[in-house]
C-alpha positions as CSV (number, residue, x, y, z in Angstrom):
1,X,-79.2,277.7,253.9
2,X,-81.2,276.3,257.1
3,X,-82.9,273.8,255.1
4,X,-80.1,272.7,253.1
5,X,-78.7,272.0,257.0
6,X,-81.3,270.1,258.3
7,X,-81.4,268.3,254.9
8,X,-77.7,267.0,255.4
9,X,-78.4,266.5,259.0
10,X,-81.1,264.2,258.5
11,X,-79.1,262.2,255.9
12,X,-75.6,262.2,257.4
13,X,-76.4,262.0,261.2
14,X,-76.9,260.0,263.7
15,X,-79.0,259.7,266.7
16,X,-76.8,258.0,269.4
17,X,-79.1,258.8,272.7
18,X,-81.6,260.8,273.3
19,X,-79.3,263.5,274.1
20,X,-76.4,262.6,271.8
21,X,-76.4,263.8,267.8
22,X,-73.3,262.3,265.9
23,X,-72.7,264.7,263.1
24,X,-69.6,264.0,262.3
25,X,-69.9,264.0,258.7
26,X,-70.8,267.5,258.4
27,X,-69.5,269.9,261.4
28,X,-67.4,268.0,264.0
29,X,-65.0,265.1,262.2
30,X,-65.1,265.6,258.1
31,X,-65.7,269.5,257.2
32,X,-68.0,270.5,253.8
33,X,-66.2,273.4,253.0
34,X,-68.8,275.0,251.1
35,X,-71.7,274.3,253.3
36,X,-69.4,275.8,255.8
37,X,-68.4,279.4,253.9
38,X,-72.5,279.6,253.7
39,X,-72.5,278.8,257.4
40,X,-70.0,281.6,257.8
41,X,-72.0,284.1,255.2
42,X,-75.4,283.4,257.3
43,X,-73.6,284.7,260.7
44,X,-72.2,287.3,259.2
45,X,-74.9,288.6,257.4
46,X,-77.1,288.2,261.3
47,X,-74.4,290.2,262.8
48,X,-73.3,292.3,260.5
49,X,-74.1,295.6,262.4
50,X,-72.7,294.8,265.0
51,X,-68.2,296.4,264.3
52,X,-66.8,293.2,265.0
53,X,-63.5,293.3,265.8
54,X,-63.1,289.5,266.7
55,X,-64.7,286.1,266.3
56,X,-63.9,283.6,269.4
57,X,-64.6,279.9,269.7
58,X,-63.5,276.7,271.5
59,X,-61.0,274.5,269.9
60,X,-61.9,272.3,267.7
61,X,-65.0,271.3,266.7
62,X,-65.9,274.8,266.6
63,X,-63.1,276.0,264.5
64,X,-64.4,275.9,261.1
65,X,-67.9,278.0,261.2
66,X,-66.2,280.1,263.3
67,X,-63.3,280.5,260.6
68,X,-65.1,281.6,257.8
69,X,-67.7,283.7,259.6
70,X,-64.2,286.0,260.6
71,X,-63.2,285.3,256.8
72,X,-66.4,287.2,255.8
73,X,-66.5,289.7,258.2
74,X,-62.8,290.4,257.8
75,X,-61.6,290.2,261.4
76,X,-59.1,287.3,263.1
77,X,-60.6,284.5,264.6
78,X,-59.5,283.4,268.1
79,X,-59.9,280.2,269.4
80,X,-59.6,279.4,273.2
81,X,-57.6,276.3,273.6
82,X,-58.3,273.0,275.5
83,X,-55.5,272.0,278.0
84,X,-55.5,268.5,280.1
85,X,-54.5,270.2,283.1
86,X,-54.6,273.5,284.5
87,X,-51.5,275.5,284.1
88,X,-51.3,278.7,285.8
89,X,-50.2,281.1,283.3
90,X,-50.7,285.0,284.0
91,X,-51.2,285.9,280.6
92,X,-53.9,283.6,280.4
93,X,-57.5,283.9,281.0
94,X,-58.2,280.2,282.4
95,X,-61.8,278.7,283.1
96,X,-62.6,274.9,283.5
97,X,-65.4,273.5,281.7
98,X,-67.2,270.4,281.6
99,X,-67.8,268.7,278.5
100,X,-71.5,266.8,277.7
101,X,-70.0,264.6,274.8
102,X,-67.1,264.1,276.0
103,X,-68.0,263.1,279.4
104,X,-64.8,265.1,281.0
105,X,-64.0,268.3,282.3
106,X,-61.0,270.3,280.4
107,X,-59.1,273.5,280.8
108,X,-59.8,276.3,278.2
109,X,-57.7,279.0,278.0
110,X,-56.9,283.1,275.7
111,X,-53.5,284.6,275.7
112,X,-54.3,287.8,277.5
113,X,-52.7,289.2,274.3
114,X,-55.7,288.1,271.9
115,X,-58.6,289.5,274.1
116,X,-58.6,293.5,275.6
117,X,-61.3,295.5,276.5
118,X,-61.6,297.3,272.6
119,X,-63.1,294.2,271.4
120,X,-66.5,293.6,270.3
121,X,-66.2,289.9,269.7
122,X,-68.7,287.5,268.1
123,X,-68.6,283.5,269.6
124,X,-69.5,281.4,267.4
125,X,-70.1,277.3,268.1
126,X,-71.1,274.1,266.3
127,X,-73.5,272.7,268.8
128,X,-75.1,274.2,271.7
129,X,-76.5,271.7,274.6
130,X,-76.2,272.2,278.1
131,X,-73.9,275.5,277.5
132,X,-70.8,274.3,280.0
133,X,-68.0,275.5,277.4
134,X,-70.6,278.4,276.0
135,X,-70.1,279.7,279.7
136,X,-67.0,279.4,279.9
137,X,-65.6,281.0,277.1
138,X,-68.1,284.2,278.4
139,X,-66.8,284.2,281.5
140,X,-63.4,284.5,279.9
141,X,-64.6,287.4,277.3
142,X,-66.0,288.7,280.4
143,X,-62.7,288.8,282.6
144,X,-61.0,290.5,279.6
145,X,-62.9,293.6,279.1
146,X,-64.6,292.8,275.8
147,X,-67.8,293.7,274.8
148,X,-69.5,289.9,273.8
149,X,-72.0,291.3,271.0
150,X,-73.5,287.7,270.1
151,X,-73.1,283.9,269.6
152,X,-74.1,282.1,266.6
153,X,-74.7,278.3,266.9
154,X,-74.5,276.0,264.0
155,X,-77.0,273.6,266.2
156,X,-78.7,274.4,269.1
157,X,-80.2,270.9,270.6
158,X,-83.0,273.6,272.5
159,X,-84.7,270.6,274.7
160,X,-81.2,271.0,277.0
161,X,-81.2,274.3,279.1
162,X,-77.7,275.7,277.0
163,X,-79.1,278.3,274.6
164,X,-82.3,279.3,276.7
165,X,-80.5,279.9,279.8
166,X,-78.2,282.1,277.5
167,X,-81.0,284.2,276.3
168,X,-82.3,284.6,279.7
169,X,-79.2,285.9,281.2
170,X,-79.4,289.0,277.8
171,X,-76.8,287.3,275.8
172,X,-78.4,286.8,271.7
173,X,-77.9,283.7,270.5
174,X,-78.6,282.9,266.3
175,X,-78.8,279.7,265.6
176,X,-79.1,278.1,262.3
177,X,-80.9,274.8,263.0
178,X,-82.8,273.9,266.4
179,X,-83.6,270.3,267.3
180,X,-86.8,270.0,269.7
181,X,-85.8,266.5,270.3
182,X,-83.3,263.2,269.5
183,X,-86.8,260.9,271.6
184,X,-87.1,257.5,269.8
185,X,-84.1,258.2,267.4
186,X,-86.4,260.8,265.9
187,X,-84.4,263.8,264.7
188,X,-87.4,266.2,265.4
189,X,-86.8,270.6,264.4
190,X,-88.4,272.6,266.1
């Protein structure tokens, strides 16, 4: 599974920066649905001991691994949503998060509903960089009461701060594919 990955990374991406990895032919713009379902077997499988009751992850990009990883382990999937402006809704969990790509800072926000303090929940994202969102949507699973079990990452670029500074503070992440570096338009794994 991990090599097939960085296989189709190597030949469908592109290094924009240093920093930025366009892969939108595979996780973030056109979906490979059964690249995807193995995506979702893989984190499964890692967390499978774990009595999941919930998968969680941002809108949108994130949506699809995160979908089929709740599809194998049986459980919903709930995805915090992006809002433009901050709308104070009390039966809302609410944080604002920067966004690296993007180059803007966003709203995300849970129904109060989806979230309670009997869920062991599994977060599950596409790319992992400087960890903004990641952080956010913790803080959220936090402020409900859930019990945040793990986070599996599709790619984790590991020479930004993100996944190590998410490891330090006891959270496990899994990720399938680490880059090392994007330096000379090099796609380098560690």
């Amino acid at each position: 599974m991990m090599e097939k990955l960085k296989t189709r990374i190597l030949q469908e991406s592109s290094v924009v920066s240093s920093d930025v990895l366009r892969m939108d032919a595979i996780i973030n713009h056109m979906v490979d649905p059964e690249l995807t379902m193995e995506m979702g077997r893989e984190f499964a499988a890692r967390f499978a001991e774990q009595s999941i009751t919930k998968v969680v992850t941002v809108e949108s990009s994130g949506i699809p691994a995160a979908f089929t990883t709740a599809y194998v382990l049986g459980v919903p999937l709930v995805f915090a949503r992006r809002k433009k402006t901050l709308i104070a809704d009390p039966d809302a969990y609410c944080e604002r998060v920067p966004s690296f790509t993007k180059g803007m800072v966003t709203d995300i926000m849970v129904s109060k509903q989806f979230l309670t303090s009997d869920d062991r929940v599994l977060f599950i994202d596409d790319i992992i960089a400087n960890g903004d969102a990641a952080r956010g949507l913790i803080k959220i699973i936090e402020r409900s009461g859930a019990a945040l079990v793990g986070m599996g990452v599709v790619v984790e670029k590991s020479f930004q701060a993100g996944g190590r500074t998410l490891r330090e503070s006891g959270i496990r992440v899994e990720s399938l594919v680490r880059i090392a570096s994007l330096e000379g338009g090099e796609i380098t794994f560690e």
